[in-house]
N, C-alpha and C positions, 0 to 999 in steps of 0.2 A: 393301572392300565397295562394290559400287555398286550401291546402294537394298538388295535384298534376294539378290543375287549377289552371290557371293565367287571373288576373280578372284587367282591365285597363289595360293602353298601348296598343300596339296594339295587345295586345288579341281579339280572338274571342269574342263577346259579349256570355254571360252564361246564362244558362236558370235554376232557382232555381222553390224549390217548398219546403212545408214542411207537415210532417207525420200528420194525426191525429187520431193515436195510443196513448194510454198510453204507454210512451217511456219505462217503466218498462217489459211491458208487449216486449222482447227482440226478438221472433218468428215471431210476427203478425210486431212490427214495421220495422223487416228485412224484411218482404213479401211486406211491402210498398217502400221500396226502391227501393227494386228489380226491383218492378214495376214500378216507378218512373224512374230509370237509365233508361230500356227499353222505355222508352218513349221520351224518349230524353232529361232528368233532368240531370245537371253538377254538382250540389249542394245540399244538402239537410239537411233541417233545422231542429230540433227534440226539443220538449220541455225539460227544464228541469229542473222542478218547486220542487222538494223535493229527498230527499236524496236516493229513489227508483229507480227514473229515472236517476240519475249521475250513480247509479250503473248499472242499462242494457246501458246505453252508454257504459261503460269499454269494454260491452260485444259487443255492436251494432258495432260500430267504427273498430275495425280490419276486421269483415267479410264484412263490408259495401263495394260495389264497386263504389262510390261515397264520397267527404268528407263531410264530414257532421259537422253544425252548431250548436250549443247549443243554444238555446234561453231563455234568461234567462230576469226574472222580479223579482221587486222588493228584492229579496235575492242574498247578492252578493258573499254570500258563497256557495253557488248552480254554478258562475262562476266557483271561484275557485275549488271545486268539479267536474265540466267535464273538467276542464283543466288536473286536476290529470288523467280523464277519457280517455284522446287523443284527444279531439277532435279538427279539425282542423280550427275551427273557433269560436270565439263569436257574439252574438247579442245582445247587450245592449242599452237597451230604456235609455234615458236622463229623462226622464218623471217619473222617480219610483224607481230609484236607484242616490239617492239628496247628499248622504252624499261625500265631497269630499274625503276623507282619504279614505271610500269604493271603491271608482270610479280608485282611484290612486293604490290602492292595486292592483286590478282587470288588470290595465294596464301595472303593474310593473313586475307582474307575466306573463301575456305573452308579455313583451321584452325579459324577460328570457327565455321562454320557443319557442321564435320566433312565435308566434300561433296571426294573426291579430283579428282584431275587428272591427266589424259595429257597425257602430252609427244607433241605429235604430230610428230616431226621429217621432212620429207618433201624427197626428192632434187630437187624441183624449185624449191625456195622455200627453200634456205641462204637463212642471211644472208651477206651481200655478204663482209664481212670473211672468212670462212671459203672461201669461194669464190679468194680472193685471196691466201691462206695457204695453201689447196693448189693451187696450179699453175691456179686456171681452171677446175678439176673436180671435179664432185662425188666421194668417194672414201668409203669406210666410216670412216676417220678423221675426214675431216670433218662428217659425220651422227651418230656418237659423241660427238664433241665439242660438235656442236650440243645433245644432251640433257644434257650435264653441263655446260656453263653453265648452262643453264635449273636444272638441280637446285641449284648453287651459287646462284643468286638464291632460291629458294623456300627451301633451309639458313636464308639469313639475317634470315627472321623464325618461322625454325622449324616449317616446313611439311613434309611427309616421305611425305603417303599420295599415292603418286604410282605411276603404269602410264608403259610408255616404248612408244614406236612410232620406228622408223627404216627408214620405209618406201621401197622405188625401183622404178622401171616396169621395171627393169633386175635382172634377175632375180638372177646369180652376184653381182653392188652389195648387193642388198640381204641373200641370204644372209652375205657376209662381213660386214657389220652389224652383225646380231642379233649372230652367234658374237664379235664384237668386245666390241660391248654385254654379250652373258651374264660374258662372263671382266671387265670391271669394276664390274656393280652386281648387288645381290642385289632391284632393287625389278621385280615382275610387268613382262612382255613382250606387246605387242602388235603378232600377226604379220598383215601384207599385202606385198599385192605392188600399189603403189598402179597406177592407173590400167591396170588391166592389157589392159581392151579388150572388146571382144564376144566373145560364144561360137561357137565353139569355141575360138579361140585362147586368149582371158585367161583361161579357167578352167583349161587346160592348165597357162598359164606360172602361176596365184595358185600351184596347187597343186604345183606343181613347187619354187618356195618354201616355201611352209606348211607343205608336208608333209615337206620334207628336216629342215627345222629343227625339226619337232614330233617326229620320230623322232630327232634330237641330242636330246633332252629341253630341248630351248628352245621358250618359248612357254605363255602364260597364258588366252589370249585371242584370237581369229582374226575377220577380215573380208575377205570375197572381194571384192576391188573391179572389180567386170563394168559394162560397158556394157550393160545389160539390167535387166526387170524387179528389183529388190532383193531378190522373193520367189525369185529364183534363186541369189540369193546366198547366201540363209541355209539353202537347200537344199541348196547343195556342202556349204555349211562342215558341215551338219549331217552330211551324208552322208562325210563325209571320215574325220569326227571319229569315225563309227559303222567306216568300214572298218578304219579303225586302231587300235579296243577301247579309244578313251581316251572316250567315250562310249556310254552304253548303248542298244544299236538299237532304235527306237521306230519300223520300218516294214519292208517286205520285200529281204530281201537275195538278188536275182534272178540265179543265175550261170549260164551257157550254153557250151556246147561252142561254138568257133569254126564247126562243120561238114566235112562233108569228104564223098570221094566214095560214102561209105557212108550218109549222110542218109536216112532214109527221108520227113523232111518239110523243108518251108522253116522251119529253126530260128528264123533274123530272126522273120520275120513272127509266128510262134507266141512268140516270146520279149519282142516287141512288142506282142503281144494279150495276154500275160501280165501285163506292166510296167502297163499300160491297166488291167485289169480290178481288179489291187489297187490302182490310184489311190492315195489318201491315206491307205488304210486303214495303222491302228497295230495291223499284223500283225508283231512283231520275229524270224521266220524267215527261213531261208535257204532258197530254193525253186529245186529247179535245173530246166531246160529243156532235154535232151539230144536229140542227131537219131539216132543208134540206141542198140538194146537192148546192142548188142556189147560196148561199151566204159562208157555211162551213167552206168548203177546205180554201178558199181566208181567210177567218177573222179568222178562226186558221192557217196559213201557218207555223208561225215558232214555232206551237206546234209539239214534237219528233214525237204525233202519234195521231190520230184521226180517228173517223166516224161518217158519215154525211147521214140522213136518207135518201132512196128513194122509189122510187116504192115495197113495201113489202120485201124491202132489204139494205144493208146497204152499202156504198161506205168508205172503209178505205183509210186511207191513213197518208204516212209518211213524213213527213218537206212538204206536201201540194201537196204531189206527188201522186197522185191515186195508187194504188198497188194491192186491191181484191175487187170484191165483195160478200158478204158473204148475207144467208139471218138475217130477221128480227130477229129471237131468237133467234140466234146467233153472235148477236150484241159486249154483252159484255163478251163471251168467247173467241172472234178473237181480241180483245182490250188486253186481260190478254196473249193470246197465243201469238202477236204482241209484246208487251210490254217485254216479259219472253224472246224473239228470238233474240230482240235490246239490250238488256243489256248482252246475252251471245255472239253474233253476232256483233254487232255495226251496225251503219247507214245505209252504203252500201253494207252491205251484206244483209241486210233488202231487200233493192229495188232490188239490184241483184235477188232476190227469186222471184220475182211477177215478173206477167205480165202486164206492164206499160199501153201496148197498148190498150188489151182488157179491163181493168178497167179505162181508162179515157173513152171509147166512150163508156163504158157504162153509166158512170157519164154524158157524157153530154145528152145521149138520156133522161136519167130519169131528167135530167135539163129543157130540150127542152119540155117535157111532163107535167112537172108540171108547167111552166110560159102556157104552151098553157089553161094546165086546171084552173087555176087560176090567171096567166095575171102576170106582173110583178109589178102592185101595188094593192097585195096580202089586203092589209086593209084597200083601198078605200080611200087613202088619197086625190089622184086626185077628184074624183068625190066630196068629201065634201072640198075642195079650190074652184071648179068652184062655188059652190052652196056659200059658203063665198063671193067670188067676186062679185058674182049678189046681194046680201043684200047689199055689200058696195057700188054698185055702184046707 
């Protein structure tokens, strides 16, 4: 448990993130939390590198609506200072805090105090000995190894609730890791892809990790480590955790046809004013956005809600059911005003409201019209196979 989270067994997998605020500065790094919880963060980690910052913890940690982490480096009196602080969890790198009598203090104190601890093992900050034992480079053995010493000194004053992290900016490093990790210890996993970078790249590679390994059923706990805002951070992991059904979606789940040369609108753009207009709303539907009527309805069928472009209008529709149609600029206000009906209303009270009848035969006239005006092999695929076949033959 950290604070009122439970992190392994069959807990929900947890989505962390952490502040960067000067933790002293007690105002600014509550407005990051705040933001952070709203976002969908279960966790939150705070530095706290000097005797300033242990003291706006004292002060952070009761108002915080989330538990929060101390992270601490190299000074392991700075642990024991946000312990005094409340706080509901540590982070201790193996990499920087060497002395054993330090490490054991550190453990001993929260057995007492019940308060667990992550091993924060991280590719960049071995310690030296381990570095020297493997050839000079960081390797997944070496980063395993580094959390099982660490557990071997915490064994021997009897410490045990313990989370593991064997994080690397190196993406296939860090996958072989965990899978190393999972196959010797049964204690909770915490997956990153540390320093992974700005967006667009480091959300690519976090989740390129995260999510291999969350789908091997490794993994208890997740933090997207981005060069950006940290409210984006707990927005992947939230969003990651919703696409993959190991959390329950608490926003719009917006899916859209690539486009193609049958488009009756700019899909982007309308799929972009869609994305905008639910904002934050805690809409948990899947709402799709398709550029014609042709194909739409069928390859989104068992999205909750959708519309599918036609003749200077748009054809909505519900679980694949035609229901209205609305015009063009009015696209994605009948998506939010559909969207807003279903979640107070439910399904079939949805279609009970429409007229079934008049919005499929309008969907298929505006179907029937656009295969007429541009044919059913909209991109010419036939015509360049026959002209293939005659060179080959």
């Amino acid at each position: 448990m950290v604070g009122d989270v439970a992190v392994g067994g069959a807990a929900p997998v947890s989505v962390q993130s952490m502040t960067t605020t000067k933790t002293a500065d007690v105002d600014g790094t509550l407005a990051q939390i705040y933001a952070l919880a709203a976002a969908g963060c279960d966790i939150v980690r705070c530095t706290c590198n000097e005797l300033e910052a242990a003291e706006g913890l004292a002060q952070i940690v009761p108002r915080s609506p989330v538990p929060i982490v101390a992270d601490i480096h190299h000074q392991y009196r700075m642990a024991l200072a946000a312990l005094e602080a409340g706080v509901q969890c540590l982070r201790l790198n193996p990499g920087n805090i060497r002395k054993p009598e330090h490490i054991k203090a550190v453990a001993a104190e929260c057995r007492d105090r019940g308060v667990p601890i992550r091993i924060g093992v991280n590719g960049g900050s071995l310690d030296e000995r381990l570095y020297e034992k493997y050839g000079g480079r960081v390797t997944p053995e070496a980063m395993v190894e580094s959390a099982q010493m660490e557990l071997a000194y915490f064994a021997e004053v009897g410490f045990e609730d313990v989370k593991i992290s064997v994080k690397a900016s190196n993406v296939p490093l860090m996958i072989e890791a965990y899978r190393q990790l999972a196959e010797v210890t049964d204690h909770p996993l915490h997956l990153g892809v540390t320093e992974a970078g700005p967006l667009p790249g480091g959300l690519l590679k976090a989740t390129a990790g995260i999510a291999t390994l969350l789908a091997e059923g490794i993994g208890d706990t997740i933090r997207y480590s981005l060069t950006a805002d940290p409210v984006e951070e707990a927005k992947a992991g939230r969003q990651l955790l919703e696409a993959m059904g190991l959390r329950e979606r608490k926003s719009i789940d917006l899916i859209a046809c690539p486009s193609c040369g049958r488009a009756e609108v700019d899909v982007i753009a309308i799929a972009q004013q869609a994305q905008a207009a639910f904002g934050e709303r805690e809409i948990p539907l899947q709402v799709a956005v398709m550029g014609c009527v042709v194909n739409g309805p069928g390859e989104a069928r068992d999205a909750d809600l959708g519309i599918a472009a036609g003749a200077k209008r748009g054809h909505l529709f519900v679980r694949g059911t035609n229901v209205a149609v609305v015009p063009e600029d009015g696209m994605v206000d009948a998506l939010v005003d559909w969207a807003e009906f279903i979640m107070e209303h439910g399904i079939e009270r949805a279609l009970e409201r429409s007229d079934i009848h008049a919005a499929k035969s309008a969907a298929e006239a505006d179907r029937g019209a656009l295969f007429e005006r541009k044919g059913a092999d909209v991109n010419a695929s036939g015509q360049r196979i026959e002209t293939i076949r005659k060179l080959g033959g």
